[in-house]
C-alpha positions in Angstrom: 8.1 10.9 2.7 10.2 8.8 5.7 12.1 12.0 6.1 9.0 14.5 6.4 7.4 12.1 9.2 9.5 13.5 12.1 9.0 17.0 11.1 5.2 16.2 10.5 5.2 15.2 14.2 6.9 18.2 15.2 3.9 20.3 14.3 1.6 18.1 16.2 0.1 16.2 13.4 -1.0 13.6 15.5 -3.3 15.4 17.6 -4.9 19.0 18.6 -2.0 18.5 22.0 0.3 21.6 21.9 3.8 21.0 20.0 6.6 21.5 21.8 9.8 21.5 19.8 12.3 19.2 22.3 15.0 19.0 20.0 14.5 15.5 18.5 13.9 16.7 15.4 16.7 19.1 15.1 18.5 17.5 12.2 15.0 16.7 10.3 15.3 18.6 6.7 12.0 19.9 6.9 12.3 21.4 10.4 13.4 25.0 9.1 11.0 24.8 6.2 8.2 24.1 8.7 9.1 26.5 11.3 9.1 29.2 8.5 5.6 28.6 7.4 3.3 31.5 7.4 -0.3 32.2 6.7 -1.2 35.4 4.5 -1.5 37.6 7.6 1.8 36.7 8.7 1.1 34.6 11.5 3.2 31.7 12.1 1.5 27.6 11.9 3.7 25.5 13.5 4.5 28.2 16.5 1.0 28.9 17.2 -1.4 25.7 16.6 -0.7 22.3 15.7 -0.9 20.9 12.3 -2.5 17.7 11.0 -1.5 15.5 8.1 -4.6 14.9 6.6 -6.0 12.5 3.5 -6.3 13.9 0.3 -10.1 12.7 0.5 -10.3 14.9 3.3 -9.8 18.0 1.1 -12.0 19.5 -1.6 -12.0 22.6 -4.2 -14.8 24.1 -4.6 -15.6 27.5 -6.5 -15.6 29.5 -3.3 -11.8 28.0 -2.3 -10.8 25.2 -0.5 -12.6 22.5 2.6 -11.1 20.3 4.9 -12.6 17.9 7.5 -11.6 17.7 10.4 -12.9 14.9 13.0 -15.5 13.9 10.5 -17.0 17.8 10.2 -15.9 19.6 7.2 -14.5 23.1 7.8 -14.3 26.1 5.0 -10.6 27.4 5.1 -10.4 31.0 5.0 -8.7 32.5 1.6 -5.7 33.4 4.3 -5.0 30.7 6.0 -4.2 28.8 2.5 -0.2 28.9 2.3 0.4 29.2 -1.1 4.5 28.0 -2.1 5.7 24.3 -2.8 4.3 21.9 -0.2 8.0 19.9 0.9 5.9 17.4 2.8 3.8 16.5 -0.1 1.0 15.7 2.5 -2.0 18.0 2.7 -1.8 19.7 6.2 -4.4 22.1 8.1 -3.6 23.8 11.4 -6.8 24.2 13.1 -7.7 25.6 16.9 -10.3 26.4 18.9 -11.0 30.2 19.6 -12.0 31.7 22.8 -15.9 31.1 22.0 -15.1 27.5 21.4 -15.4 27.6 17.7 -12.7 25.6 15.5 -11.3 27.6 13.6 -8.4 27.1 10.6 -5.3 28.7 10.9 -3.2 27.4 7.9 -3.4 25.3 5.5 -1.3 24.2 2.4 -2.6 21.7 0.4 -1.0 18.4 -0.8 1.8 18.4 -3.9 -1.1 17.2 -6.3 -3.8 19.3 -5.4 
């Protein structure tokens, strides 16, 4: 988990501020892993909105796929967003964003190693 913590900040975990890759996590482990992290339509996460670590009580299953809340307002994930290999990190992670109408939206998510 010390390793991953770099890498997590590299996709903007922290906050919804655009993540800029300065080279300070170059040698991370999970930096290529990351970077090659895709969504079901083949749009990138970490190259085109920021990721958040996020609690495992901040993620449910329900019958009609997966939830995560996001600054205290829970958000359906869309069936593509969902990133379905191994999760490296281990810690659930969602990449959400704001569209043009000003609507958060999720844009990937892979869920934590035990759920």
């Amino acid at each position: 988990m010390r390793l991953s913590l770099p890498v997590l900040m590299l996709c903007g975990l922290i906050s919804l501020a655009q993540a800029r890759d300065d080279g300070r996590y170059a040698q991370s482990p999970l930096k290529n892993w990351f970077n090659s992290l895709k969504n079901q339509t083949g749009v990138p996460c970490c190259d085109t909105a920021d990721g958040r670590r996020i609690d495992d009580a901040d993620v449910e299953m329900k019958p009609d796929g997966y939830y995560v809340r996001v600054d205290g307002v829970w958000y359906p994930v869309p069936p593509d967003a969902v990133i379905n290999v191994p999760n490296r990190a281990g810690v659930p992670i969602v990449w959400p964003f704001v569209d043009q109408n000003g609507k958060m939206q999720i844009r990937c998510f892979i869920p934590g190693a035990g759920i």
